[in-house]
N, C-alpha and C positions, 0 to 999 in steps of 0.2 A: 502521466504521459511519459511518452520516451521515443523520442527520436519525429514528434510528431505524430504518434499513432496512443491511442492509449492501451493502458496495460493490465488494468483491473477495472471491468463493470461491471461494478455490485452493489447492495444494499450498503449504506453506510459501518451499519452494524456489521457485515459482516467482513467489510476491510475493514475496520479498525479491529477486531478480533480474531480472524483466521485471516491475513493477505495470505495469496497464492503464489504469487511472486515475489521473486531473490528484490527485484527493485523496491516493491512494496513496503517489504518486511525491515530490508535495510534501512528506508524513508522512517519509516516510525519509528523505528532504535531510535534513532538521531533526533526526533521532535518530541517524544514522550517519555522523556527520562525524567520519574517523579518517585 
């Protein structure tokens, strides 16, 4: 979500593997450093 609206509805599988969004993408840098 962002700003109150969300910003990616999708398959699990397929945000954590392709996000489509700058927000997304940036989220998971930040949480999945392994």
């Amino acid at each position: 979500m962002a700003d109150g609206r969300i910003v990616e509805d999708r398959t699990p599988d397929a945000f954590f593997t392709a996000p489509e969004s700058d927000r997304a993408k940036d989220f998971l840098s930040k949480i999945l450093k392994h």
